[in-house]
Short mmCIF file of the C-alpha atoms (twelve columns), coordinates in Angstrom:
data_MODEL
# 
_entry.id   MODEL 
# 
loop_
_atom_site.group_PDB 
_atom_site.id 
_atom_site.type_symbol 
_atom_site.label_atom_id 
_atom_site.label_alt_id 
_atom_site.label_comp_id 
_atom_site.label_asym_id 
_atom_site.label_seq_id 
_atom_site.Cartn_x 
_atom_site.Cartn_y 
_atom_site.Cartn_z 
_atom_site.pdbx_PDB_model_num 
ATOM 1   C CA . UNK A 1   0.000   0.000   0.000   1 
ATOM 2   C CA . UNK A 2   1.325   3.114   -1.127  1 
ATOM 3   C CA . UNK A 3   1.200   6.350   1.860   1 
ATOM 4   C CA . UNK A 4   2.256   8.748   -0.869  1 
ATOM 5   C CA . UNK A 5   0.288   12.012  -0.284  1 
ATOM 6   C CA . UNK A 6   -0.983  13.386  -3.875  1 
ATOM 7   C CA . UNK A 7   -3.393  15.402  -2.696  1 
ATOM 8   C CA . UNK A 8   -3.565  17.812  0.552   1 
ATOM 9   C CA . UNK A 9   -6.235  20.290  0.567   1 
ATOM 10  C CA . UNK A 10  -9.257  21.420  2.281   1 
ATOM 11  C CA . UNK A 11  -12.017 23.660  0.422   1 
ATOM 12  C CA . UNK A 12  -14.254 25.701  3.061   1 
ATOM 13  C CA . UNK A 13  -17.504 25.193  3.235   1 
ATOM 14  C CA . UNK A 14  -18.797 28.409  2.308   1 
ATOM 15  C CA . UNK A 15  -17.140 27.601  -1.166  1 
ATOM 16  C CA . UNK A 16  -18.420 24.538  -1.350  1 
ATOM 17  C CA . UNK A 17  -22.061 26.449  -0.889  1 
ATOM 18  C CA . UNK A 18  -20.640 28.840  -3.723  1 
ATOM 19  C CA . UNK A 19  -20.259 26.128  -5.899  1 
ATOM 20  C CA . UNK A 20  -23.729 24.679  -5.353  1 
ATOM 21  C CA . UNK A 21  -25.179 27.835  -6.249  1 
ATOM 22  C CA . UNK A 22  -23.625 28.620  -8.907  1 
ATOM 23  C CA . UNK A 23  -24.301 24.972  -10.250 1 
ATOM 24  C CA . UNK A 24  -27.772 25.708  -9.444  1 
ATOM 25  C CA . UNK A 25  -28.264 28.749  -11.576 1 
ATOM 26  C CA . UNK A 26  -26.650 26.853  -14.117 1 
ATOM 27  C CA . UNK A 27  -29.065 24.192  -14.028 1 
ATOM 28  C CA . UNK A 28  -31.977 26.921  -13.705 1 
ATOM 29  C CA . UNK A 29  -31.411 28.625  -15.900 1 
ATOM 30  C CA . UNK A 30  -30.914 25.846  -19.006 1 
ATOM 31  C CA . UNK A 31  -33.425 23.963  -17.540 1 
ATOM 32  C CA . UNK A 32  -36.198 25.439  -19.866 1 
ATOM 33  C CA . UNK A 33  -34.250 24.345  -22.789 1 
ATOM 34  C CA . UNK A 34  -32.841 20.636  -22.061 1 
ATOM 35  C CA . UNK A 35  -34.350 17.074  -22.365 1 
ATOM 36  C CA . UNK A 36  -33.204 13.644  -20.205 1 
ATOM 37  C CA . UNK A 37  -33.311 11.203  -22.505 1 
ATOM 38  C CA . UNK A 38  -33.197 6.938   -21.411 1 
ATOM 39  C CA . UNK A 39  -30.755 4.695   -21.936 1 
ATOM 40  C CA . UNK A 40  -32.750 3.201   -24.417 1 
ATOM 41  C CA . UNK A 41  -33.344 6.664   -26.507 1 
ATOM 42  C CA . UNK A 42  -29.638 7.799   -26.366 1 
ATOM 43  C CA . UNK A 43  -28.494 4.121   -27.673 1 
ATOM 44  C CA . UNK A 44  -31.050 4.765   -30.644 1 
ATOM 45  C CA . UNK A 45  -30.059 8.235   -31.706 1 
ATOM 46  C CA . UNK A 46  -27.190 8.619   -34.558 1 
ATOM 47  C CA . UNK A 47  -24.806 11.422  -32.664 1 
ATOM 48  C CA . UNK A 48  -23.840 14.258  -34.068 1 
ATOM 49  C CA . UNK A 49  -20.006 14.296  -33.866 1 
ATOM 50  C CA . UNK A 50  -16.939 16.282  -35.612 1 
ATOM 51  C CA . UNK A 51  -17.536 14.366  -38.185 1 
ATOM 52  C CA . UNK A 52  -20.822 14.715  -38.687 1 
ATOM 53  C CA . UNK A 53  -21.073 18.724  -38.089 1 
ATOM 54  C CA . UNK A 54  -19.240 19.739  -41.299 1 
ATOM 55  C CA . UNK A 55  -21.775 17.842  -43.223 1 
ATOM 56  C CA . UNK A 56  -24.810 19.236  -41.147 1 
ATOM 57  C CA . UNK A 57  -23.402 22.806  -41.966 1 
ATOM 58  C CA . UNK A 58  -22.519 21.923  -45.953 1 
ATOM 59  C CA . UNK A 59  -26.721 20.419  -45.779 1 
ATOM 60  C CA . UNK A 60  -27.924 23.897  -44.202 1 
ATOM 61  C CA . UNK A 61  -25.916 25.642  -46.991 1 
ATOM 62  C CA . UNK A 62  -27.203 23.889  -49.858 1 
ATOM 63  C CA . UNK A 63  -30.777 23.693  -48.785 1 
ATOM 64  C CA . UNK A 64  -30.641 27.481  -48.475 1 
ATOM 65  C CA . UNK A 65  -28.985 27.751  -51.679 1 
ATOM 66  C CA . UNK A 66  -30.885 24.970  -53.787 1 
ATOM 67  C CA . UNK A 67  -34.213 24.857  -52.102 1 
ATOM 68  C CA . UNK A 68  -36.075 23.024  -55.192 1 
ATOM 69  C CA . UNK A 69  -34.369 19.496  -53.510 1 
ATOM 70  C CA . UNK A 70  -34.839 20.516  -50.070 1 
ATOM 71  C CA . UNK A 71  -38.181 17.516  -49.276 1 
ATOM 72  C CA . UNK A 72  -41.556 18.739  -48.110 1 
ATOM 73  C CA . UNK A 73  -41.707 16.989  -45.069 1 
ATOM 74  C CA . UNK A 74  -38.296 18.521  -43.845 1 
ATOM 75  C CA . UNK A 75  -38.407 21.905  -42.117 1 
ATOM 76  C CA . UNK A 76  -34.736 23.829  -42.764 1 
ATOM 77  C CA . UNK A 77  -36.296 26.476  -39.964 1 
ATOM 78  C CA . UNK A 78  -35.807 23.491  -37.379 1 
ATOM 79  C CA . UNK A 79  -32.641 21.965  -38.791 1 
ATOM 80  C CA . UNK A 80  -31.359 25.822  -38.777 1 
ATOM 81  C CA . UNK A 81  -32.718 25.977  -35.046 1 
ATOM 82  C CA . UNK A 82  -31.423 22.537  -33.561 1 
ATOM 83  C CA . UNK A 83  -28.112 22.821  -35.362 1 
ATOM 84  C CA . UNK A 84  -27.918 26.730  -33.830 1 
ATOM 85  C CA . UNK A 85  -28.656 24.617  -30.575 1 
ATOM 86  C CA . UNK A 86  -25.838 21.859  -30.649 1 
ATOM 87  C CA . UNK A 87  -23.426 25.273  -31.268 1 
ATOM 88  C CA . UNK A 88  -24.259 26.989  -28.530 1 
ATOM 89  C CA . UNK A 89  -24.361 23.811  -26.201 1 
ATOM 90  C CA . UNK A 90  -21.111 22.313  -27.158 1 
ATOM 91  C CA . UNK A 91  -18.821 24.420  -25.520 1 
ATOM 92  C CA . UNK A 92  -20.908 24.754  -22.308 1 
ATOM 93  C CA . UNK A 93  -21.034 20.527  -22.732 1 
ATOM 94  C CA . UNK A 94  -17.359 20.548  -23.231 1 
ATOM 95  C CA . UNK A 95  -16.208 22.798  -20.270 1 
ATOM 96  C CA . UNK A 96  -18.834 20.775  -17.998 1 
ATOM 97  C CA . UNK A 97  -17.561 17.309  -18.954 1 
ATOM 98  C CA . UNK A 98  -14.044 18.509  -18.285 1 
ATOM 99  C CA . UNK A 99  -15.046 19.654  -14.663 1 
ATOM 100 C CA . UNK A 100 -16.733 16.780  -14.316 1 
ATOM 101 C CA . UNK A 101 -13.649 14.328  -15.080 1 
ATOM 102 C CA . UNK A 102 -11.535 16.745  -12.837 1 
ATOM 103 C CA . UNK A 103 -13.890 16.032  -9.983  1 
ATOM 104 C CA . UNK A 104 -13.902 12.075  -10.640 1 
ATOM 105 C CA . UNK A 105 -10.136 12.280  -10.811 1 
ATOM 106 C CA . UNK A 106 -9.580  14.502  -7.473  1 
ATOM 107 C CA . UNK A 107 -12.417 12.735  -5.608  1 
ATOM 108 C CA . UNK A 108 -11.239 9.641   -6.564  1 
ATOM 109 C CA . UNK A 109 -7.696  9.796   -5.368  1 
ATOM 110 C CA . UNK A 110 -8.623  11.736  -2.281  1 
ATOM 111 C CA . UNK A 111 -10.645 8.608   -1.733  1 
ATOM 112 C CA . UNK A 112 -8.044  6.524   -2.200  1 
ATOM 113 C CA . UNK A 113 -5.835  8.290   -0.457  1 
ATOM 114 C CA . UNK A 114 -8.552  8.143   2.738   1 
ATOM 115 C CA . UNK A 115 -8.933  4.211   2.019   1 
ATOM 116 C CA . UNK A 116 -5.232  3.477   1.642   1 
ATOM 117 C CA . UNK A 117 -4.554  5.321   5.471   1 
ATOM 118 C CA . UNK A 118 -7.689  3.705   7.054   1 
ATOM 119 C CA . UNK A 119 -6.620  0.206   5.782   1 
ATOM 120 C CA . UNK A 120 -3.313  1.033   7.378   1 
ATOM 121 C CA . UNK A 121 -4.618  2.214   10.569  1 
ATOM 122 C CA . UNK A 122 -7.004  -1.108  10.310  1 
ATOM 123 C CA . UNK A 123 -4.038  -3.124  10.384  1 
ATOM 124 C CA . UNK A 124 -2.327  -1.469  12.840  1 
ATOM 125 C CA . UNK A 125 -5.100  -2.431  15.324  1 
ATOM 126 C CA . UNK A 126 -5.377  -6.171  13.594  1 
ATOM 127 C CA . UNK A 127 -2.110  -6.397  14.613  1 
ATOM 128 C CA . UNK A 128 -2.317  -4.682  18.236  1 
ATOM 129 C CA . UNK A 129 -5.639  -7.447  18.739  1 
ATOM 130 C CA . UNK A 130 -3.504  -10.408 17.820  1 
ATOM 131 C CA . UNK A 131 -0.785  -9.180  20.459  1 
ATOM 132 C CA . UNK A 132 -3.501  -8.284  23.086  1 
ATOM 133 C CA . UNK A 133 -2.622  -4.784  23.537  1 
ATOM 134 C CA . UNK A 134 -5.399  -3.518  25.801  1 
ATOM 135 C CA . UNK A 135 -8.894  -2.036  23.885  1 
ATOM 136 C CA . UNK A 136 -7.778  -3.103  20.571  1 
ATOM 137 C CA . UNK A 137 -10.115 -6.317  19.793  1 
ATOM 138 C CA . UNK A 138 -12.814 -3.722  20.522  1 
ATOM 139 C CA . UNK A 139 -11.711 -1.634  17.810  1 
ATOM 140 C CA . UNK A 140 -10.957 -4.585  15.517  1 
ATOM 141 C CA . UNK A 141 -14.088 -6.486  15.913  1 
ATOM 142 C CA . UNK A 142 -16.174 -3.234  14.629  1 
ATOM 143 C CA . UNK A 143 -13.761 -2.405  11.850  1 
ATOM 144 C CA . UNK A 144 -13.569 -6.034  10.428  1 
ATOM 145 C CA . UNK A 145 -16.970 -6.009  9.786   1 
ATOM 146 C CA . UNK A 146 -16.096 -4.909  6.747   1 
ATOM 147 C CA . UNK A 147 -14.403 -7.612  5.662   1 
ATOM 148 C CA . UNK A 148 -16.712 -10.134 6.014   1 
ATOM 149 C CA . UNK A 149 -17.402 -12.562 3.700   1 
ATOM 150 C CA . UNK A 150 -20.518 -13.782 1.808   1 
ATOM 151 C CA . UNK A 151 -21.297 -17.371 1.003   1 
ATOM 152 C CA . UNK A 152 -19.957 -17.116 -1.876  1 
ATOM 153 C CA . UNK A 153 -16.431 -16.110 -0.988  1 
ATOM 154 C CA . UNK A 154 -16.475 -11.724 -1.963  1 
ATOM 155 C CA . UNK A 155 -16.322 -9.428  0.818   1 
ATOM 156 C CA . UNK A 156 -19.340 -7.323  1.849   1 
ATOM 157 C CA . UNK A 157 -19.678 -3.818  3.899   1 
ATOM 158 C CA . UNK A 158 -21.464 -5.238  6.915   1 
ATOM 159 C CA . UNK A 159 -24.082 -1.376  8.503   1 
# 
């Protein structure tokens, strides 16, 4: 087990609060103009991608231009409209997703780093219990609950 510190910080609360809020306007305020979509209906959709956009923009052009092949049943006023959308979202999607992996990562190895010291500290006391140093089988009979094992042989978080 590695006891290499990575990460040693502490964010106040009242920034934590400041954070909330401002996620919280964020999500008021584009609330009015974003869907959730299932599992199921994002698997079905083709995805617009880099690809992709170049040829939605060269499609806008030429309906524009040569409007005698545009169909009846397609509306260029919404294909103008959703592609405007997917413009002005990407960004905004982009800079979210990026905070969003930079939380993962930080929460993740502050996590681990939390783990790693409490599993050391864990068998600090397994080892005090086994010598009979006085009030450690206490201490190790509530902490080992979480190793306990299952029937089947994989550990389970005992409450």
């Amino acid at each position: 087990m590695s006891t290499e510190n990575s990460i040693s910080t502490e964010i106040r609360p009242e920034e934590i609060e400041k954070v909330k809020a401002a996620l919280s306007e964020i999500q008021s305020t584009l609330a009015p103009f974003i869907v959730a979509l299932s599992a199921e209906q994002r698997k079905s959709l083709p995805k617009m991608s880099d690809g992709t956009e170049p040829f939605v923009e060269k499609v806008l052009d030429y309906a524009e231009d040569s409007p005698e092949f545009v169909p009846p049943y397609l509306n260029t006023d919404e294909l103008k409209k959703d592609f405007a959308l997917t413009q002005q979202l990407m960004p905004v999607l982009r800079t979210v997703e990026q905070l969003a992996s930079n939380l993962s990562d930080t929460t993740m190895l502050a996590g681990s780093e939390a783990y790693v010291t409490a599993l050391s500290y864990y068998n600090s006391v397994k080892m005090a219990s086994k010598m009979n140093i006085p009030g450690a089988k206490t201490i190790h009979e509530d902490l080992k609950r979480r190793f306990a094992k299952r029937s089947n042989g994989a550990a389970v978080a005992s409450e």
